[in-house]
N, CA, C and O of each residue as an XYZ file, in Angstrom:
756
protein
N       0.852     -1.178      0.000
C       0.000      0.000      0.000
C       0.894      1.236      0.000
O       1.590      1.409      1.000
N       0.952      2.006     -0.874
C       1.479      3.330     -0.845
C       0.715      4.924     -0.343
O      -0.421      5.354     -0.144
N       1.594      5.239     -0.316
C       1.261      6.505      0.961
C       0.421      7.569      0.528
O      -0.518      8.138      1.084
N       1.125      7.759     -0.923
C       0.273      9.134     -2.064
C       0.832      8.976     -3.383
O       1.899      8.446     -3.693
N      -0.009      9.491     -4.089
C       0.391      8.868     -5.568
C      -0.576      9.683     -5.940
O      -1.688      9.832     -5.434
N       0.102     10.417     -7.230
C      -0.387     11.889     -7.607
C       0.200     11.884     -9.221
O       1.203     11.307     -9.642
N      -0.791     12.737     -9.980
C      -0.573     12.554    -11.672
C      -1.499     13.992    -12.512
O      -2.696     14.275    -12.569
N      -0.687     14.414    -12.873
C      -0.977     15.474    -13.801
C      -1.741     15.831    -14.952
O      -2.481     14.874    -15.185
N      -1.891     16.574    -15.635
C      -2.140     17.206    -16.316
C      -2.121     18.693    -17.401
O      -2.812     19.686    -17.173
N      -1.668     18.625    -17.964
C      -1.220     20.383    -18.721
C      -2.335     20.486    -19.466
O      -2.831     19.555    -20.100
N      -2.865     21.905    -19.393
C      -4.129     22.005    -19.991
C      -3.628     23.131    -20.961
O      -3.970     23.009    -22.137
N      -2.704     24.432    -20.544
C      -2.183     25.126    -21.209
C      -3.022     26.662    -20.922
O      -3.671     26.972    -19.924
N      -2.778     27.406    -22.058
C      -3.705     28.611    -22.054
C      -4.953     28.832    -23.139
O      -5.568     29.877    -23.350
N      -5.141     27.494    -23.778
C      -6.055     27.606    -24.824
C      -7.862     27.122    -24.087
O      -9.005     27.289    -24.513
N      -7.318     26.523    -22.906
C      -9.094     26.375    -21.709
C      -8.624     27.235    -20.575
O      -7.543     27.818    -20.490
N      -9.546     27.220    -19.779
C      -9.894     27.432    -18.847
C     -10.960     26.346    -17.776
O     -12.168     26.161    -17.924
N      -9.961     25.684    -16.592
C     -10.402     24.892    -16.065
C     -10.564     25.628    -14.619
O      -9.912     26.513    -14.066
N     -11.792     24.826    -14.224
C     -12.258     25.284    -12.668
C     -12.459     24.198    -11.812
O     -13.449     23.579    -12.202
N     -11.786     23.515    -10.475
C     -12.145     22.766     -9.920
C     -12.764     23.166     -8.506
O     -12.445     24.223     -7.962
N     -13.583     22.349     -7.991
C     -14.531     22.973     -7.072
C     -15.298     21.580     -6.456
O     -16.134     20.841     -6.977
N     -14.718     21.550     -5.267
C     -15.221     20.133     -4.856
C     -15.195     18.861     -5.435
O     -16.112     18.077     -5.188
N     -14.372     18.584     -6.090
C     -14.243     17.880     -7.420
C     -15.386     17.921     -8.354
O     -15.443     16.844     -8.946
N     -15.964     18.423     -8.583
C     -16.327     19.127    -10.014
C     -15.611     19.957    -10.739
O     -15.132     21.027    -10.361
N     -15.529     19.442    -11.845
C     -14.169     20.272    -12.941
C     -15.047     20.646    -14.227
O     -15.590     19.747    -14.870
N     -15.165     21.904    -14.565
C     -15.581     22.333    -15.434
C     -14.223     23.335    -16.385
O     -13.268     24.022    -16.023
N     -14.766     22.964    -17.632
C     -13.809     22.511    -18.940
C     -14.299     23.761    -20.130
O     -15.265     23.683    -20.889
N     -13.420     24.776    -20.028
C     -14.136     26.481    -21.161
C     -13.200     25.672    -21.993
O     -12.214     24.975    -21.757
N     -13.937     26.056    -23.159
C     -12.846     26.474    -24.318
C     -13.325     27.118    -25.432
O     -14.033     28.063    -25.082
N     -13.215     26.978    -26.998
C     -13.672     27.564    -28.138
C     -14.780     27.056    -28.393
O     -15.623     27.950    -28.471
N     -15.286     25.857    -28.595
C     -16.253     25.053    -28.422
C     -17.586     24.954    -27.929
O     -18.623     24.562    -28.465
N     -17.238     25.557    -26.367
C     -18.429     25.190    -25.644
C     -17.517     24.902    -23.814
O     -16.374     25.192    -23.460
N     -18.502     24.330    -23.159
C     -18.043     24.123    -22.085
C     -18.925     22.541    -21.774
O     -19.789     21.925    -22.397
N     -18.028     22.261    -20.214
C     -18.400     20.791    -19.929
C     -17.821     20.632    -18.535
O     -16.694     20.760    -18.056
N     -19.029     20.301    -18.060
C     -18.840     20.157    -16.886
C     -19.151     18.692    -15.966
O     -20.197     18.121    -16.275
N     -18.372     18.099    -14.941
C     -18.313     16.517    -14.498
C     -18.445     16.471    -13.389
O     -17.943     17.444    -12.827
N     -19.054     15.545    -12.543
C     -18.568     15.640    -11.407
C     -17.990     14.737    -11.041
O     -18.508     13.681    -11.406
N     -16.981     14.616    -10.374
C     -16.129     13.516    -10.010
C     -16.481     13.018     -8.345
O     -15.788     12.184     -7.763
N     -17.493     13.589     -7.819
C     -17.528     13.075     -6.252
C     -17.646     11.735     -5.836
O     -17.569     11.481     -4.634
N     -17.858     10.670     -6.827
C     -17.781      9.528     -6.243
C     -17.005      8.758     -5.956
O     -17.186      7.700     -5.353
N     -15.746      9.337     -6.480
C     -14.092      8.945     -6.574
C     -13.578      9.064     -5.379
O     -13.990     10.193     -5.113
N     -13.097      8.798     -4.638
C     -11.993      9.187     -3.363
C     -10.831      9.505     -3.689
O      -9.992      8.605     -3.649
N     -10.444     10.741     -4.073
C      -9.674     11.246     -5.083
C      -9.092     12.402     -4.745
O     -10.142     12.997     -4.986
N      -8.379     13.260     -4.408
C      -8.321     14.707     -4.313
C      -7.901     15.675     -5.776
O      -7.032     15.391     -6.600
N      -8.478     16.429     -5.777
C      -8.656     17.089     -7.416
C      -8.271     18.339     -6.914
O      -8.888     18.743     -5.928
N      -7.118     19.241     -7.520
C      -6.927     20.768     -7.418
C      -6.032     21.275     -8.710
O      -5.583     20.610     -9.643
N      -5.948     22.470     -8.477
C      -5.027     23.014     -9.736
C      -4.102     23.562     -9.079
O      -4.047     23.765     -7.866
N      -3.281     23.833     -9.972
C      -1.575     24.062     -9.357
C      -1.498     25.615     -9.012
O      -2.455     26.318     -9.332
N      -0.994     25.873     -8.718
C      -0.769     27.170     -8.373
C      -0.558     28.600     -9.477
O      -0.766     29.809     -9.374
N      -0.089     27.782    -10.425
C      -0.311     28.656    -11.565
C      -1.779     28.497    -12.569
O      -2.142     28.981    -13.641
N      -2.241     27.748    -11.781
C      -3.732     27.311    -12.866
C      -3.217     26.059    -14.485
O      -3.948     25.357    -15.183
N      -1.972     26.241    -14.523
C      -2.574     24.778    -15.697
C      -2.058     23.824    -15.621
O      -1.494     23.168    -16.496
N      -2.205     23.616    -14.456
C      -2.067     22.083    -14.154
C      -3.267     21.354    -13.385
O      -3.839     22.019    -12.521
N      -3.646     20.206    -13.594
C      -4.834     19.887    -13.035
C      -3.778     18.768    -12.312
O      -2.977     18.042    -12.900
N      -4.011     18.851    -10.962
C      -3.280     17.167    -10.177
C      -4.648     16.523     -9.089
O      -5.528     17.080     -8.432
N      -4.281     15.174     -9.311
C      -4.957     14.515     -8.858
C      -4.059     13.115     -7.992
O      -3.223     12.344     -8.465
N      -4.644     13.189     -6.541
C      -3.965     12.724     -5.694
C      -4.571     11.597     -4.779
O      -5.515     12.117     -4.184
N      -4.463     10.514     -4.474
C      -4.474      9.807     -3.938
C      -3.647      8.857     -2.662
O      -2.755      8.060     -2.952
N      -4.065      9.075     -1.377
C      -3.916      8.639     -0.464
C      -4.276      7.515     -0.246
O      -5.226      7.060     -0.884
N      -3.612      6.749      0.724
C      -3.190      5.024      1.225
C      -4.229      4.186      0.501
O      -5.134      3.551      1.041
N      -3.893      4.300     -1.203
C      -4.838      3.669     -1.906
C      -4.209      2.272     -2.390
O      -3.037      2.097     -2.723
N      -5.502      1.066     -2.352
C      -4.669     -0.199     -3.299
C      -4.615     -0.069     -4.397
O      -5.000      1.005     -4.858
N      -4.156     -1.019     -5.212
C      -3.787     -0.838     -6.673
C      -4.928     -0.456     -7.584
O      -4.764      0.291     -8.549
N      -6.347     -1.108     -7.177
C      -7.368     -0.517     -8.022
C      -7.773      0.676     -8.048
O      -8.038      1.357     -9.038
N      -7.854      1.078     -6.439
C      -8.013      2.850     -6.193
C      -6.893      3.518     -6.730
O      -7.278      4.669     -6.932
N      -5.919      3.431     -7.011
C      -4.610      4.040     -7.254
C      -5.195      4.235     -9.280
O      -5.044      5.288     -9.899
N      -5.631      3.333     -9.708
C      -6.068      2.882    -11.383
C      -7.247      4.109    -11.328
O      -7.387      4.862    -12.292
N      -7.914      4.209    -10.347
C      -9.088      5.269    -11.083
C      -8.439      6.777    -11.263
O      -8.851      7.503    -12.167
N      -7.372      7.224    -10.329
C      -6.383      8.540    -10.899
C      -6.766      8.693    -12.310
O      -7.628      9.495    -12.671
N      -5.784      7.518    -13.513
C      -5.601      7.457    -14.247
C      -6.818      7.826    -15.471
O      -6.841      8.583    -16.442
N      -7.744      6.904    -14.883
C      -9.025      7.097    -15.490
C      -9.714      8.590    -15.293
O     -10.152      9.235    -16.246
N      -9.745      9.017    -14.004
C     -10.408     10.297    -13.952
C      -9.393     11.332    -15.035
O     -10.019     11.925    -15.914
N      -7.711     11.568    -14.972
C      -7.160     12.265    -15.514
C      -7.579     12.052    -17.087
O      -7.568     12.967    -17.910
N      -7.909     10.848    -17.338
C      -8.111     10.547    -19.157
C      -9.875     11.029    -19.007
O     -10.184     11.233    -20.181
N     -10.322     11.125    -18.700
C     -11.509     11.842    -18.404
C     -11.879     13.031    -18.752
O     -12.707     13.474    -19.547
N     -10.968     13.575    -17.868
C     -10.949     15.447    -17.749
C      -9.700     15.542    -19.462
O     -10.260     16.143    -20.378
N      -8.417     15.086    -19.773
C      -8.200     15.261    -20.724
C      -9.102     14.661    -22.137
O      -8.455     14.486    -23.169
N      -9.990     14.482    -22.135
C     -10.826     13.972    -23.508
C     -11.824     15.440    -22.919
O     -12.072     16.216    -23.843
N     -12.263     15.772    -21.845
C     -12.829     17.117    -22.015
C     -12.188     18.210    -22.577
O     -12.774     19.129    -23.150
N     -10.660     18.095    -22.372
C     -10.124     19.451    -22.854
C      -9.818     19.187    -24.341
O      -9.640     20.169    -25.062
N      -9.737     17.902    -24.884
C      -9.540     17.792    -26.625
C     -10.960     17.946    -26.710
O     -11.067     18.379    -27.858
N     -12.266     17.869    -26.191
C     -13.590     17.992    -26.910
C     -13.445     19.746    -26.923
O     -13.605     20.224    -28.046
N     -13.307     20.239    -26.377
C     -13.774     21.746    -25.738
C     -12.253     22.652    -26.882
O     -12.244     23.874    -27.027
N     -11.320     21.862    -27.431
C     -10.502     22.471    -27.874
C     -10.860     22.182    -29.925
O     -10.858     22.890    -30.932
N     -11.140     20.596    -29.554
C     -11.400     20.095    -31.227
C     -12.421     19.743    -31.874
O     -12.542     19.945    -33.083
N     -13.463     19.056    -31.000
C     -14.830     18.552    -31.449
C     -14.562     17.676    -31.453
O     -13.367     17.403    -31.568
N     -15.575     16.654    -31.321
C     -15.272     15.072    -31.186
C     -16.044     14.867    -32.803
O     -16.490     15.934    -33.224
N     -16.192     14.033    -33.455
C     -16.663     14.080    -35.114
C     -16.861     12.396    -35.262
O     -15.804     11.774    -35.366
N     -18.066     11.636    -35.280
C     -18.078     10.402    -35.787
C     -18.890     10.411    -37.289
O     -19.737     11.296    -37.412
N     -18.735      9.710    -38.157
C     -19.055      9.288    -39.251
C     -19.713      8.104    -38.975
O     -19.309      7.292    -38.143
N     -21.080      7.930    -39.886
C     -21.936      7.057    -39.903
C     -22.447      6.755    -41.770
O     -22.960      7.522    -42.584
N     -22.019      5.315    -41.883
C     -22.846      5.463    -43.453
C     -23.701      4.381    -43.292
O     -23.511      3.427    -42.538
N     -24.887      4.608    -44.212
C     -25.788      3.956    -44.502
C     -25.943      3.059    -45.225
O     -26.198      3.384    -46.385
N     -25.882      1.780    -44.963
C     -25.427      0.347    -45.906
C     -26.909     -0.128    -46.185
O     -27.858     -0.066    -45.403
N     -26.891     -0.669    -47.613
C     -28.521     -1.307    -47.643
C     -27.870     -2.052    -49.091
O     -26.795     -1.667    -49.550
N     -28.563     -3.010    -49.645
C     -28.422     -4.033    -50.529
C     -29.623     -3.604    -51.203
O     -29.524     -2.852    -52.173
N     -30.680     -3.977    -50.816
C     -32.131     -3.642    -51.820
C     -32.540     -2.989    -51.630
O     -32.535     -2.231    -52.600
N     -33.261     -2.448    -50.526
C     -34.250     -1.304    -50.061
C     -32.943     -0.506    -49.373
O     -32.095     -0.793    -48.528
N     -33.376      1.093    -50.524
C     -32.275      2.241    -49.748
C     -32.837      2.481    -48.375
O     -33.864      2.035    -47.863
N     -32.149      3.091    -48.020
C     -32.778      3.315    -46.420
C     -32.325      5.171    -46.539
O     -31.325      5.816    -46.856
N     -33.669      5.456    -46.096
C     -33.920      7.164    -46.041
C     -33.900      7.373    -44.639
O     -34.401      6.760    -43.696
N     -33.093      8.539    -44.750
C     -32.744      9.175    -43.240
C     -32.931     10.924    -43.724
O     -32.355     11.506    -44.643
N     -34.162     11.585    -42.526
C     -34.275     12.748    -42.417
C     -33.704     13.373    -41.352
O     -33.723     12.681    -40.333
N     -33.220     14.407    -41.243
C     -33.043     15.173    -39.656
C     -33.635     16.035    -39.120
O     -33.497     17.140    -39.643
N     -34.446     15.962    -38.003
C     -35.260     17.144    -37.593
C     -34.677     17.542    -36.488
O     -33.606     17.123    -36.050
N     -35.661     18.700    -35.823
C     -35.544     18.921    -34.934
C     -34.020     19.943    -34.670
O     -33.445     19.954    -33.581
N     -33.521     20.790    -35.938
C     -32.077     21.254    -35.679
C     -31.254     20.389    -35.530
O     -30.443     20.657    -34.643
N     -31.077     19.230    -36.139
C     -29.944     18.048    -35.476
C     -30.100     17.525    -34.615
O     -29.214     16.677    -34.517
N     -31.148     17.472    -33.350
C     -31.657     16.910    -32.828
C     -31.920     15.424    -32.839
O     -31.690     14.765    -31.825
N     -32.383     14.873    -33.918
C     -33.396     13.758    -33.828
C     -33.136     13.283    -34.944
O     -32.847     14.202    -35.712
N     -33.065     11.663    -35.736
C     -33.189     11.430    -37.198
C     -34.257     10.100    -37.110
O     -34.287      9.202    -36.268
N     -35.217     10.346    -38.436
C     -35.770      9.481    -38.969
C     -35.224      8.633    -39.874
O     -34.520      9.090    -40.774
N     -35.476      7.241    -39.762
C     -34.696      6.401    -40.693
C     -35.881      5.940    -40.830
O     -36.654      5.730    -39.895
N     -36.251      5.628    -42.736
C     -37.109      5.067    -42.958
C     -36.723      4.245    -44.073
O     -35.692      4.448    -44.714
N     -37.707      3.128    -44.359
C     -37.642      2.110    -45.545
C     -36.221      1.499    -45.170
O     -35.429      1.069    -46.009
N     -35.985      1.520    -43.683
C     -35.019      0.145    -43.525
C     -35.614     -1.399    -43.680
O     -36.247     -2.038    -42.839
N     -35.275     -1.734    -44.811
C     -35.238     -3.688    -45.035
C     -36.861     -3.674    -45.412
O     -37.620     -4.633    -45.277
N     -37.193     -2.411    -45.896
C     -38.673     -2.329    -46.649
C     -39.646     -2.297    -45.691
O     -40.809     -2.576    -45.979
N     -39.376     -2.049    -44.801
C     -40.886     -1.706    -43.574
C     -40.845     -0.460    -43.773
O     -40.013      0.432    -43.938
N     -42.617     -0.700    -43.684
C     -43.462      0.929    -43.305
C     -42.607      1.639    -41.980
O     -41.733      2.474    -42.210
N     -42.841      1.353    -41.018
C     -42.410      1.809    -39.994
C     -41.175      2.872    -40.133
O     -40.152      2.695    -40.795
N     -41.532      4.078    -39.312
C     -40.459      4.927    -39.345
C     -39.382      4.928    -37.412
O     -39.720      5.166    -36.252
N     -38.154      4.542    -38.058
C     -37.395      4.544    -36.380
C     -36.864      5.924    -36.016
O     -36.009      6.670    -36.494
N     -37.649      5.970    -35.048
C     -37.181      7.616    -34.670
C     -36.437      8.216    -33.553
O     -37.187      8.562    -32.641
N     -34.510      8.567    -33.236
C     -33.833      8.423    -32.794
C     -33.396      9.891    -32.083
O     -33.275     10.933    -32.728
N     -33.208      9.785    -30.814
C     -33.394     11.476    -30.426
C     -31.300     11.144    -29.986
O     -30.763     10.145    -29.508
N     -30.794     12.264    -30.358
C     -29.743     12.165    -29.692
C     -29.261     12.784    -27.712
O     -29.966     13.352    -26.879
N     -28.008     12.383    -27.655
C     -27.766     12.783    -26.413
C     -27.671     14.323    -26.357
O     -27.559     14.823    -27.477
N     -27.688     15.180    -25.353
C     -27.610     16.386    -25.238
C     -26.194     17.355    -25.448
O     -25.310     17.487    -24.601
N     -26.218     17.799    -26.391
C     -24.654     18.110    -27.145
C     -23.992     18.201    -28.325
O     -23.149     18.952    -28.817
N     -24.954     16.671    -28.834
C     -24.798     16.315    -30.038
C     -25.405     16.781    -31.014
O     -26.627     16.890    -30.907
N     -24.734     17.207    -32.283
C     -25.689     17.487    -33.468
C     -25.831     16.449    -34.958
O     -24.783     15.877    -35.262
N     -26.248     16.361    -35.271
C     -26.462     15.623    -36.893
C     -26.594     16.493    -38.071
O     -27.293     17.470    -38.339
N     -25.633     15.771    -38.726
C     -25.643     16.464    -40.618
C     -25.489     15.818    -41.159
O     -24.751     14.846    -41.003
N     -26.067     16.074    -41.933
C     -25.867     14.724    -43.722
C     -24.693     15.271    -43.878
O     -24.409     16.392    -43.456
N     -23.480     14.090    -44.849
C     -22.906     14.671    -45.489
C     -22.902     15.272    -46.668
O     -22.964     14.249    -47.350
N     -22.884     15.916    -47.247
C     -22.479     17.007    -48.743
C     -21.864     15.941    -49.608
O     -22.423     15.232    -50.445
N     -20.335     15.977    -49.162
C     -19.555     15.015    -50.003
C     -19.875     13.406    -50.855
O     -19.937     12.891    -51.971
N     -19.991     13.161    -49.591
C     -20.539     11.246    -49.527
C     -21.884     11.200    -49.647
O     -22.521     12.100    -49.100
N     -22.538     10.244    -50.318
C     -23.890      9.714    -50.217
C     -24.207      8.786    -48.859
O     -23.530      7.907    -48.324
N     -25.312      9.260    -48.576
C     -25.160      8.164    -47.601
C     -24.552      8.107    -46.176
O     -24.513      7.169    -45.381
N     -23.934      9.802    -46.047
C     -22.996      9.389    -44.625
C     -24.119     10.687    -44.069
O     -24.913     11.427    -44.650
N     -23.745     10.519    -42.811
C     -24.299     11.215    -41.340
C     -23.272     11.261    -40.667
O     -22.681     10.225    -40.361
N     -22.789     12.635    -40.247
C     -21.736     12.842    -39.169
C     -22.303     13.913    -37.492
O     -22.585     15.101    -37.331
N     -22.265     13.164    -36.906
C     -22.346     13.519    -35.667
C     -21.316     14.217    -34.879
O     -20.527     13.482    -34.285
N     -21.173     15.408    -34.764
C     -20.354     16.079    -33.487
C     -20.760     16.982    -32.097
O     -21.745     17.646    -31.775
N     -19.753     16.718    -31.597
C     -20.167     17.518    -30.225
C     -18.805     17.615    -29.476
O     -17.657     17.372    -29.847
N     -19.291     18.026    -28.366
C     -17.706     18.262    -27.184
C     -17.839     17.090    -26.315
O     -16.826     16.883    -25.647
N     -18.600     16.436    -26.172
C     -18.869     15.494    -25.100
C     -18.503     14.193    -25.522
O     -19.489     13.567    -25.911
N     -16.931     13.258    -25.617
C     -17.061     12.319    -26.388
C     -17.836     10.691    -26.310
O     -17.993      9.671    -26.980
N     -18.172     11.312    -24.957
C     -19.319     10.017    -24.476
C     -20.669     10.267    -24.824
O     -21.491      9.355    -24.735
N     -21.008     11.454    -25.228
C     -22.271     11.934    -25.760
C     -22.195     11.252    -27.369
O     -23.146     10.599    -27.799
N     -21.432     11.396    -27.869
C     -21.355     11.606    -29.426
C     -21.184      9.870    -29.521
O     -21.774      9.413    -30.500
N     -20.465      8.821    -28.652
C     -20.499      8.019    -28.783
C     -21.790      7.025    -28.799
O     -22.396      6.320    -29.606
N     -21.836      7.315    -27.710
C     -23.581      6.658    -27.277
C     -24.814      7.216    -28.176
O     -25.851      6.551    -28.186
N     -24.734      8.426    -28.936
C     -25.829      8.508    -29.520
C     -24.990      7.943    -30.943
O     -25.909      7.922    -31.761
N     -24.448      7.740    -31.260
C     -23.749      6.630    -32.400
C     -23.913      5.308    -32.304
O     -23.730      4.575    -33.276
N     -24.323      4.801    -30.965
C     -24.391      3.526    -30.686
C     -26.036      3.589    -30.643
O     -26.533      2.584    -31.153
N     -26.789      4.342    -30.252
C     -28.076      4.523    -30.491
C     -28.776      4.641    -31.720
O     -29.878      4.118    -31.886
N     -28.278      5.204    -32.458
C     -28.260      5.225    -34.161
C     -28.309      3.589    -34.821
O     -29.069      2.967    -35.563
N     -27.013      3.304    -34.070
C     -26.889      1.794    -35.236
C     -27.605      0.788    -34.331
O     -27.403     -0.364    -34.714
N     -28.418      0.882    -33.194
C     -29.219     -0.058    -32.575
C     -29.935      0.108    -32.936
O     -30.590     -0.898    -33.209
N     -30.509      1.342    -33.280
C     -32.242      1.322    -33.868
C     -32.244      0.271    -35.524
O     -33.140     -0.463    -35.941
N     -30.906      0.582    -36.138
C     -30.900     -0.303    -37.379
C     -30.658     -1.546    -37.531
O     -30.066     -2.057    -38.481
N     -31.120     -2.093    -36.572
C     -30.056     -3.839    -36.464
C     -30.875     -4.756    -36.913
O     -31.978     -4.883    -36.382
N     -30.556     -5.412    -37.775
C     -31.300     -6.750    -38.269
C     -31.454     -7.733    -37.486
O     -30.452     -8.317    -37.074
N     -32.900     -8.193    -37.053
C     -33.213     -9.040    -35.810
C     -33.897    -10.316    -37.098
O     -34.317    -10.304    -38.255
N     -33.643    -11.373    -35.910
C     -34.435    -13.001    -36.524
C     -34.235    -13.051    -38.082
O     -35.038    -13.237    -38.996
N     -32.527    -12.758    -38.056
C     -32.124    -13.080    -39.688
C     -30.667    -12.937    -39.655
O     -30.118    -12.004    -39.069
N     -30.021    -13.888    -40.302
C     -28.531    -14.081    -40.617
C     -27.976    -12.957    -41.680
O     -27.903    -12.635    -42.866
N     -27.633    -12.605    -40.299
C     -26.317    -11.535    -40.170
C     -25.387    -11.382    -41.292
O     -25.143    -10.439    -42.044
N     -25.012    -12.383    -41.206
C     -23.712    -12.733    -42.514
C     -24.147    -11.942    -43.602
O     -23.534    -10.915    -43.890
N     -25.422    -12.416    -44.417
C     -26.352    -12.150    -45.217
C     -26.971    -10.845    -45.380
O     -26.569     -9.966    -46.142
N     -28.119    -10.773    -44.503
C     -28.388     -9.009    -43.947
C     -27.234     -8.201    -43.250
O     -26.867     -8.114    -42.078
N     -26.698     -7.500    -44.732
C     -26.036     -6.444    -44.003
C     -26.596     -5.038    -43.926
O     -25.802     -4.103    -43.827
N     -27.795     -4.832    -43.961
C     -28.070     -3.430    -43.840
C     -28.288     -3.241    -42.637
O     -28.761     -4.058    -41.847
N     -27.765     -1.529    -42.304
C     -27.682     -1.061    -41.007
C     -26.490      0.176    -41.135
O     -25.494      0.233    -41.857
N     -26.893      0.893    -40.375
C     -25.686      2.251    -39.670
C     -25.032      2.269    -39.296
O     -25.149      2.511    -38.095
N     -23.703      2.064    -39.790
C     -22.152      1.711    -39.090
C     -21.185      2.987    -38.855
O     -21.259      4.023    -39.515
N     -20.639      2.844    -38.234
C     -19.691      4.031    -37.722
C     -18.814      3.706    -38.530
O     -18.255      2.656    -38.214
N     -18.348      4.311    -39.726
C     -17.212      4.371    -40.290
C     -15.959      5.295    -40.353
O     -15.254      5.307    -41.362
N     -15.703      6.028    -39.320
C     -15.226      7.094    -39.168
C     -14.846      7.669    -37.505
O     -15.926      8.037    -37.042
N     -14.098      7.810    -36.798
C     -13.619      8.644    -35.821
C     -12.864      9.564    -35.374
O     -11.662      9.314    -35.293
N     -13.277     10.645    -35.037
C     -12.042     11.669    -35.076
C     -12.420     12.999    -34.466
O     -13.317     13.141    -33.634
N     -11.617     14.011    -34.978
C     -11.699     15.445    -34.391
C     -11.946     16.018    -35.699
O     -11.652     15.474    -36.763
N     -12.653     17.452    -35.524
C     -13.444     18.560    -36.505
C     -12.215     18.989    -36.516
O     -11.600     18.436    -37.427
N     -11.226     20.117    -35.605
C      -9.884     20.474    -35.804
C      -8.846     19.600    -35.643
O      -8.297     19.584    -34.541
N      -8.372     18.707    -36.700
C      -7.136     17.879    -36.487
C      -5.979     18.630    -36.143
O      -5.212     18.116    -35.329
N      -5.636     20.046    -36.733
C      -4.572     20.963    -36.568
C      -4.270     21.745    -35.041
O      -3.257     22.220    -34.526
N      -5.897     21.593    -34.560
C      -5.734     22.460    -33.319
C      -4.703     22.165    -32.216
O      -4.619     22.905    -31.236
């Protein structure tokens, strides 16, 4: 068992981070984002000059000592969302029946219809953050961004659940909404 065990972070001058009871809220060009970390047994502060975020742990075992790590990759995927955009790509695969996708709601929400030739329209609200656009370029693609990369994920994973081919071989039925794509809006930033 070790005594304290402590791990960093450089955030720089391009955010502005605030910690506060361990809640860490995340400015940048983007937008903002805010977490709370209180369920952690953790100590969370900033350095004395402000850009450093440290996070410290007392007479922890090896698993408590592992969530540091995790909370610091946490708060840094907030400061690449809040600095770059998180950006997933989605295309629309179909063999016979195209499959039509509308977006309402401001990016909000998409209708997918005439998947695998049913009437039925599946109607998919995203997480709070996230937006939707057809692409321009590509036929067929939908790109989702936001600052939140657990937002943008999960409503990507919500997307291609509503499209999943049930009580039929897979192999065969491949239509459905696949993530073909992951990344950042500013790669340069």
């Amino acid at each position: 068992m070790e005594v304290g065990r402590d791990l960093c972070v450089i955030h720089g001058d391009i955010v502005t981070v605030t910690v506060k009871s361990r809640k860490v809220t995340v400015k940048g060009k983007y937008g903002d984002i805010t977490r709370d970390f209180s369920h952690v047994p953790i100590e969370l502060r900033l350095s004395k000059d402000q850009k450093t975020i440290i996070a410290m742990q007392w007479f922890g075992t090896k698993s408590m000592i592992a969530t540091i790590r995790t909370v610091m990759t946490h708060i840094s995927n907030m400061i690449t969302g809040v600095t770059k955009k998180y950006q997933y790509k989605m295309r629309l695969v179909h063999a016979h029946f195209p499959i039509n996708s509308n977006i309402t709601d401001d990016g909000k929400t998409i209708e997918i219809r005439n998947f695998l030739g049913e009437k039925r329209v599946r109607v998919v609200k995203v997480l709070p953050g996230v937006k939707i656009e057809k692409s321009e370029s590509v036929k067929d693609e939908i790109i989702l961004t936001g600052v939140d990369v657990e937002n943008v994920g999960r409503s990507a994973a919500l997307i291609h659940q509503c499209a999943l081919v049930r009580n039929k071989d897979i192999r065969q039925f491949l239509d459905g909404i696949y993530v073909s794509e992951k990344g950042l809006v500013d790669q340069e930033a």
